[in-house]
mmCIF file as gemmi writes it, N, C-alpha and C atoms, coordinates in Angstrom:
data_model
loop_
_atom_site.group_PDB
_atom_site.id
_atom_site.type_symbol
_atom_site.label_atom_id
_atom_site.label_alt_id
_atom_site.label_comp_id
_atom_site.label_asym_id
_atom_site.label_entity_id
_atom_site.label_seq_id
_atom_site.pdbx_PDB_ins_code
_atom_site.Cartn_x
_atom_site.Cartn_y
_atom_site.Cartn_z
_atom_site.occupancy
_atom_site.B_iso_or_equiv
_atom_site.pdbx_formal_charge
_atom_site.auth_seq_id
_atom_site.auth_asym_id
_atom_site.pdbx_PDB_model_num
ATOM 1 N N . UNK Axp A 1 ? 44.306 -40.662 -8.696 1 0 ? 1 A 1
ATOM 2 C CA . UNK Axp A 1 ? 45.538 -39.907 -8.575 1 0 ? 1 A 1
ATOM 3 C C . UNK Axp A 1 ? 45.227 -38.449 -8.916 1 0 ? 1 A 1
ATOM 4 N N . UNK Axp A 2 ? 45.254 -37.513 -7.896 1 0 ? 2 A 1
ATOM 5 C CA . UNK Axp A 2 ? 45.326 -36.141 -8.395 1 0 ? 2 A 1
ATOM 6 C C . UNK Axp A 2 ? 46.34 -35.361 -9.055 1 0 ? 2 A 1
ATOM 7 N N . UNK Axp A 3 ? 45.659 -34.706 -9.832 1 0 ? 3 A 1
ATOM 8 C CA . UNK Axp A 3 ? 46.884 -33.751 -10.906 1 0 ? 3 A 1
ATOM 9 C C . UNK Axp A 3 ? 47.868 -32.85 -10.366 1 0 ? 3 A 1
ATOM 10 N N . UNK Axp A 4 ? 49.206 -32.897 -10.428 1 0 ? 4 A 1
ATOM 11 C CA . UNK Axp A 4 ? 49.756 -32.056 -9.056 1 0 ? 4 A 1
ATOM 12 C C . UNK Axp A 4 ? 50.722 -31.291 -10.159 1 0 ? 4 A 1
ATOM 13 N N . UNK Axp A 5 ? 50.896 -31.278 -11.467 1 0 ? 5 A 1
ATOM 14 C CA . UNK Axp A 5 ? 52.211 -30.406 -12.001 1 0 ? 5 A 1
ATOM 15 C C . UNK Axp A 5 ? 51.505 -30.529 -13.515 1 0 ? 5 A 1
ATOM 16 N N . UNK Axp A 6 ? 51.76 -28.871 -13.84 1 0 ? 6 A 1
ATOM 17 C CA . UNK Axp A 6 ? 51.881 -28.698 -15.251 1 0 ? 6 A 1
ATOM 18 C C . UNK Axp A 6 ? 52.575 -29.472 -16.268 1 0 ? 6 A 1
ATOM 19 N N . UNK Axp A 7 ? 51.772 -30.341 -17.55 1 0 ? 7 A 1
ATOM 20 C CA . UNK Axp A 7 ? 53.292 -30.781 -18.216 1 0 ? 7 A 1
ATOM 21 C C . UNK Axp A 7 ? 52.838 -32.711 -17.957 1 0 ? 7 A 1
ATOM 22 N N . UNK Axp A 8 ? 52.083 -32.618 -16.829 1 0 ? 8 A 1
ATOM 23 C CA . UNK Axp A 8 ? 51.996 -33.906 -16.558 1 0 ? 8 A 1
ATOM 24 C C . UNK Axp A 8 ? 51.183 -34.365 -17.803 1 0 ? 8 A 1
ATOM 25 N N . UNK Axp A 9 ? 51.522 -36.095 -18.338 1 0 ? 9 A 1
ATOM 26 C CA . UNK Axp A 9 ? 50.451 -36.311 -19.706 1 0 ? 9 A 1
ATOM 27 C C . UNK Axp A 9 ? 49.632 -37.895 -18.497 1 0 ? 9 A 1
ATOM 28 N N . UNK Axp A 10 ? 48.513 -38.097 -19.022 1 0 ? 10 A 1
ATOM 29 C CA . UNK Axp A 10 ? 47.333 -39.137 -18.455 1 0 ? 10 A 1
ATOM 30 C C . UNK Axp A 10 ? 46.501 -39.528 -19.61 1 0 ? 10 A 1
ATOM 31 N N . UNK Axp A 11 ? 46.751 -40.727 -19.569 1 0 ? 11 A 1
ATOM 32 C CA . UNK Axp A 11 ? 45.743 -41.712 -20.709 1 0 ? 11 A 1
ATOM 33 C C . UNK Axp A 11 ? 44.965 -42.545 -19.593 1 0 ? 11 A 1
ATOM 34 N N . UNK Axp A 12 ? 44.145 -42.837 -21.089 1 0 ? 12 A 1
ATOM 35 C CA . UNK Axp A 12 ? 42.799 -43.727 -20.147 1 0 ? 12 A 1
ATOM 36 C C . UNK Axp A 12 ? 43.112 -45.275 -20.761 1 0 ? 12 A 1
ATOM 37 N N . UNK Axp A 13 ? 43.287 -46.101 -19.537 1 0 ? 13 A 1
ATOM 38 C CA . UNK Axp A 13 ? 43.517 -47.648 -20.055 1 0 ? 13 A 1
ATOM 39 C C . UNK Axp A 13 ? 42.441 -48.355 -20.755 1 0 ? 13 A 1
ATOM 40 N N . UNK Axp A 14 ? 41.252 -47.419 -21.298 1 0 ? 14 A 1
ATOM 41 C CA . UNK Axp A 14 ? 40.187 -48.51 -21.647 1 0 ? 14 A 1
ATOM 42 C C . UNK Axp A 14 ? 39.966 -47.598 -23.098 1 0 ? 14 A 1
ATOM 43 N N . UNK Axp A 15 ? 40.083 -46.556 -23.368 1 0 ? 15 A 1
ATOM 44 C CA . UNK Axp A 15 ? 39.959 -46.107 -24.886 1 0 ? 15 A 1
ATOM 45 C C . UNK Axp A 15 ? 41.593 -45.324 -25.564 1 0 ? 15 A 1
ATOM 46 N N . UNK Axp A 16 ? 42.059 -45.475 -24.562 1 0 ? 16 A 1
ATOM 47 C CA . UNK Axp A 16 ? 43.376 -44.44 -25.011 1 0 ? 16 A 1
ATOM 48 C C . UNK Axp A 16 ? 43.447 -42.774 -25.76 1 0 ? 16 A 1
ATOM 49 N N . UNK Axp A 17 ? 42.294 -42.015 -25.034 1 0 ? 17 A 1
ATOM 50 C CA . UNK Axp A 17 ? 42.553 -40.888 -24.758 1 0 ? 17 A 1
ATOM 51 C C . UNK Axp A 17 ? 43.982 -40.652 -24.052 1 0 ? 17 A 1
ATOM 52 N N . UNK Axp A 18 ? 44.317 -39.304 -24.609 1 0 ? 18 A 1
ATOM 53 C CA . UNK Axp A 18 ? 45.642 -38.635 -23.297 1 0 ? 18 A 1
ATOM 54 C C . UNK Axp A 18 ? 45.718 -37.489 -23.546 1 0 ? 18 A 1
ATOM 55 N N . UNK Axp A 19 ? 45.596 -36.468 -21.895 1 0 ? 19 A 1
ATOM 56 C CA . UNK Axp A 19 ? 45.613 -35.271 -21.875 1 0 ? 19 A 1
ATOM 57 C C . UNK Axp A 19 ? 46.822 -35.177 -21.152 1 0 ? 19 A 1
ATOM 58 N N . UNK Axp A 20 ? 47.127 -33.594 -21.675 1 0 ? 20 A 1
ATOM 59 C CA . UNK Axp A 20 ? 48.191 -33.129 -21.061 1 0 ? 20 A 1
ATOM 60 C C . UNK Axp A 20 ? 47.805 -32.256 -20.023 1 0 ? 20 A 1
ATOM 61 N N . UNK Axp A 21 ? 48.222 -31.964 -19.136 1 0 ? 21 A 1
ATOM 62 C CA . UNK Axp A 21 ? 48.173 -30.68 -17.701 1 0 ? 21 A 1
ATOM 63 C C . UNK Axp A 21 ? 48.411 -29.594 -17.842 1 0 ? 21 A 1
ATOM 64 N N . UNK Axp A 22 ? 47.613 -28.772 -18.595 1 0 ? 22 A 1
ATOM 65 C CA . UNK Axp A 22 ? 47.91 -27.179 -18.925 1 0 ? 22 A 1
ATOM 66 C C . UNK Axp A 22 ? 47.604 -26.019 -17.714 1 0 ? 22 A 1
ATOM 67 N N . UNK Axp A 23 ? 46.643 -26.278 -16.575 1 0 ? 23 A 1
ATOM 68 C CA . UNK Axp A 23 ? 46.519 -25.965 -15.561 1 0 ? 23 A 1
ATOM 69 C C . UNK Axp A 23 ? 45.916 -26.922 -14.426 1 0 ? 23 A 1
ATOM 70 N N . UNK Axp A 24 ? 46.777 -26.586 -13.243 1 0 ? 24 A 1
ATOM 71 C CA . UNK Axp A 24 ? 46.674 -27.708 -12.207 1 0 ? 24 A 1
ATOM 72 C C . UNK Axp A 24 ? 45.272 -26.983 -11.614 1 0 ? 24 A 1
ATOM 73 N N . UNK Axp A 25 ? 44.438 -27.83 -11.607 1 0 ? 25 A 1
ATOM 74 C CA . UNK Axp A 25 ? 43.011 -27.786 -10.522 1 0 ? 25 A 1
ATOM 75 C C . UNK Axp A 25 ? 43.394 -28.748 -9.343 1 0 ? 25 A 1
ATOM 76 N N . UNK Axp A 26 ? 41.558 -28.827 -8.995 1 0 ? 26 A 1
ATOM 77 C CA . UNK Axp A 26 ? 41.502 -29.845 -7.698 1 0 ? 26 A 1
ATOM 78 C C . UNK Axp A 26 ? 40.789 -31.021 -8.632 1 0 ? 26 A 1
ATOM 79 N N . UNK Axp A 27 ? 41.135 -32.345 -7.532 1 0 ? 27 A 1
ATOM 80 C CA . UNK Axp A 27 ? 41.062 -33.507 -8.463 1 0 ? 27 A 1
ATOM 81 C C . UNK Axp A 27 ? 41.377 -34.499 -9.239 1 0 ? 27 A 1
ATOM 82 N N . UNK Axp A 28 ? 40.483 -35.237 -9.674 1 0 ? 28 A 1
ATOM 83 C CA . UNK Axp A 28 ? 41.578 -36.143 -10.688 1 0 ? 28 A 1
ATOM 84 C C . UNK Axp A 28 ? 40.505 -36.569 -11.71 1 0 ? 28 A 1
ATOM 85 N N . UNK Axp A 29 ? 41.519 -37.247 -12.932 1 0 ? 29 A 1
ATOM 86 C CA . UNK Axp A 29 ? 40.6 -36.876 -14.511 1 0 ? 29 A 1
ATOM 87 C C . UNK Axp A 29 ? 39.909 -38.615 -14.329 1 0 ? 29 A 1
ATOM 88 N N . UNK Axp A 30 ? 39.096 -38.767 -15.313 1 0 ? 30 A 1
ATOM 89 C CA . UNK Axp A 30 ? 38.457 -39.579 -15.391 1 0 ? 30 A 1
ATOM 90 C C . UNK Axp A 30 ? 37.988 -39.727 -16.305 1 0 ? 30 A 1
ATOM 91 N N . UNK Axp A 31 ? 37.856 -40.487 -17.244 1 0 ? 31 A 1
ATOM 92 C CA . UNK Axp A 31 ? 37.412 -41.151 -18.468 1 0 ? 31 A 1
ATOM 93 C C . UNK Axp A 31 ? 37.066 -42.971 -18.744 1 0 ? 31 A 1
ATOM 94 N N . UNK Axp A 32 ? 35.87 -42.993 -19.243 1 0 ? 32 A 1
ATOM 95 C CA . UNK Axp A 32 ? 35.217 -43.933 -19.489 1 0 ? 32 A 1
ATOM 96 C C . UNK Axp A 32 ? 35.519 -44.661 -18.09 1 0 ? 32 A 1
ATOM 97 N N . UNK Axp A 33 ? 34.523 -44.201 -16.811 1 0 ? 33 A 1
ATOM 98 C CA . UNK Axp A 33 ? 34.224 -44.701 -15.849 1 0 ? 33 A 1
ATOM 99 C C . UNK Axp A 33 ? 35.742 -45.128 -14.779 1 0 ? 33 A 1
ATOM 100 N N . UNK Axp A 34 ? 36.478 -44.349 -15.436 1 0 ? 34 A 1
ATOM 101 C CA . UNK Axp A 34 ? 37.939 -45.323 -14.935 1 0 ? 34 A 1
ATOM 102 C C . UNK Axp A 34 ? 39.007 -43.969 -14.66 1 0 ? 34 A 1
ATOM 103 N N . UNK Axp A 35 ? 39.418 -43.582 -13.563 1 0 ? 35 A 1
ATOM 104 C CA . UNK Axp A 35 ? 40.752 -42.751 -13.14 1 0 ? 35 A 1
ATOM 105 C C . UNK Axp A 35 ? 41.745 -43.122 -14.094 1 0 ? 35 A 1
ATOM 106 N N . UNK Axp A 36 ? 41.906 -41.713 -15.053 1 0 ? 36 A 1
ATOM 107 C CA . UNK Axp A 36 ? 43.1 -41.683 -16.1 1 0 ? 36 A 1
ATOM 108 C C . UNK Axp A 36 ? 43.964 -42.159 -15.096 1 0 ? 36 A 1
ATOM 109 N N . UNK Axp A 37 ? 45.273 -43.032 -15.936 1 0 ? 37 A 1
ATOM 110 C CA . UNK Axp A 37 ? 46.779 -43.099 -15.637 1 0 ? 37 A 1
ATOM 111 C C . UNK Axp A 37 ? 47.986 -42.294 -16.011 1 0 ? 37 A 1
ATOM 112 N N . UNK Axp A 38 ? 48.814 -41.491 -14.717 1 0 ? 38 A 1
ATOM 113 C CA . UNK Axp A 38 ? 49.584 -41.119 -14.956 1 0 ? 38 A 1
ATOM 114 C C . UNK Axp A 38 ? 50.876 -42.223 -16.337 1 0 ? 38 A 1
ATOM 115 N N . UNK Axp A 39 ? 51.326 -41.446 -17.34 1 0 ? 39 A 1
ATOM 116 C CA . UNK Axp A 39 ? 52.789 -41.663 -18.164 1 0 ? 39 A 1
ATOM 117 C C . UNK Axp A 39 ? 53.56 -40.975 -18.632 1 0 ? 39 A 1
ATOM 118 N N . UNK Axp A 40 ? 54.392 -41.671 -19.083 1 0 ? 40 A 1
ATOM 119 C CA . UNK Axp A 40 ? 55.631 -40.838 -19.522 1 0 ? 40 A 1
ATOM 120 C C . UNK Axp A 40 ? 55.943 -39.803 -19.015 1 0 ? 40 A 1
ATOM 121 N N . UNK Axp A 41 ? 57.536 -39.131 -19.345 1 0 ? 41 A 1
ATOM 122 C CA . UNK Axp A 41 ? 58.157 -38.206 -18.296 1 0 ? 41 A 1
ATOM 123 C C . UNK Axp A 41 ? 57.396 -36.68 -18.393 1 0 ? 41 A 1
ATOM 124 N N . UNK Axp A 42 ? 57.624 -35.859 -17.963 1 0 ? 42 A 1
ATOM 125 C CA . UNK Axp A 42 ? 56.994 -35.132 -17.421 1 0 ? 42 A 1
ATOM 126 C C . UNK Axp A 42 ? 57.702 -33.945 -17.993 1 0 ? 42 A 1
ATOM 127 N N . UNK Axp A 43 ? 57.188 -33.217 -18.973 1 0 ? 43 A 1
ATOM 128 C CA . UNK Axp A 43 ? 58.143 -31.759 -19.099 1 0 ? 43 A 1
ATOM 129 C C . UNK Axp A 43 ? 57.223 -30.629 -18.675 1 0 ? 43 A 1
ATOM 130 N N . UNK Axp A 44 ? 57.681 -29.676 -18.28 1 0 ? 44 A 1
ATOM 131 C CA . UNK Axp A 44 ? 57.3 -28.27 -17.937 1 0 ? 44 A 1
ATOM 132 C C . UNK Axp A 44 ? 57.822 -27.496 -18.854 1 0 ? 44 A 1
ATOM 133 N N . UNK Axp A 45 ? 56.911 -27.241 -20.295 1 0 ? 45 A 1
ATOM 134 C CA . UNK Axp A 45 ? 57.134 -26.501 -20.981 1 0 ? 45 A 1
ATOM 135 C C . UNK Axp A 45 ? 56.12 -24.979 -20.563 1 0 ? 45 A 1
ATOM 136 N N . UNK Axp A 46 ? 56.297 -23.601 -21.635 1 0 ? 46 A 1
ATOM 137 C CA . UNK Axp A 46 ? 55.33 -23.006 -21.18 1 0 ? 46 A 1
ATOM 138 C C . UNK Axp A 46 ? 54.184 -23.168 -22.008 1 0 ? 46 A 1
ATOM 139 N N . UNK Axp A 47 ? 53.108 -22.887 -21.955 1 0 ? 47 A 1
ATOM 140 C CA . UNK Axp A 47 ? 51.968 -23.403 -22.093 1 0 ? 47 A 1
ATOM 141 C C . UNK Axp A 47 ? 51.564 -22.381 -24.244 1 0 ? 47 A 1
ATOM 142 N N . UNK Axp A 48 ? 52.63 -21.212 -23.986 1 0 ? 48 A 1
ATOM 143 C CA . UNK Axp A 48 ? 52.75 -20.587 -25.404 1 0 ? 48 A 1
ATOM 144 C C . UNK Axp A 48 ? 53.142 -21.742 -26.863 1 0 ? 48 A 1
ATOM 145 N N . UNK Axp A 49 ? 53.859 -22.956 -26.396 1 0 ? 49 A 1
ATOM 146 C CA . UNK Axp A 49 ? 54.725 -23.889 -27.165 1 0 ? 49 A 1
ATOM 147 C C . UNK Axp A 49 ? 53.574 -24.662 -27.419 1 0 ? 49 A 1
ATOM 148 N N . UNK Axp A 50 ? 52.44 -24.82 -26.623 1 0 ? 50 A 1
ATOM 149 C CA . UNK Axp A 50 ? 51.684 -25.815 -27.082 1 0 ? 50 A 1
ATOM 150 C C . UNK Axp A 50 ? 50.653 -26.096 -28.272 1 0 ? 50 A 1
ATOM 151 N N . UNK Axp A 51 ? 50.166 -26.954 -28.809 1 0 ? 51 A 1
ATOM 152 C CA . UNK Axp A 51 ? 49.52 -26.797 -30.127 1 0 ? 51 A 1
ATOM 153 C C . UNK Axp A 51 ? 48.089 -26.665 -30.012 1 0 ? 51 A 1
ATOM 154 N N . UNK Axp A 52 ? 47.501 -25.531 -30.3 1 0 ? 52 A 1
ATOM 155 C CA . UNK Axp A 52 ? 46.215 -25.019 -30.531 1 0 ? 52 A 1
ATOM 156 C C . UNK Axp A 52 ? 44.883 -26.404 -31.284 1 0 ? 52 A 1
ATOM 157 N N . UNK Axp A 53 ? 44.223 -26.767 -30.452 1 0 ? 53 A 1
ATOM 158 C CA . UNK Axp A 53 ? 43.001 -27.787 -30.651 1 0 ? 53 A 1
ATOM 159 C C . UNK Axp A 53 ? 42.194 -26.999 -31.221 1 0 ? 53 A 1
């Protein structure tokens, strides 16, 4: 599944990583050999609100 909107969140069904969509590229994510799954709803916040890693 490619990443199509800011805001979007994707976990991985085999370790439960989950990233959020801070900028849309080309592509789709992948972790531990396996195409993350799109979840949960989807906000479009701006990217200033988000918490510094």
């Amino acid at each position: 599944m490619a990443v199509k909107t800011v805001g979007e969140h994707y976990r991985c069904n085999v370790c439960g990583n989950e990233v959020k969509v801070i900028k849309v590229g080309r592509g789709s994510l992948f972790c531990c050999g396996q195409e993350m799954s799109l979840f949960g709803a989807t906000e479009q916040k701006p990217v200033d609100d988000e918490i510094p890693v």
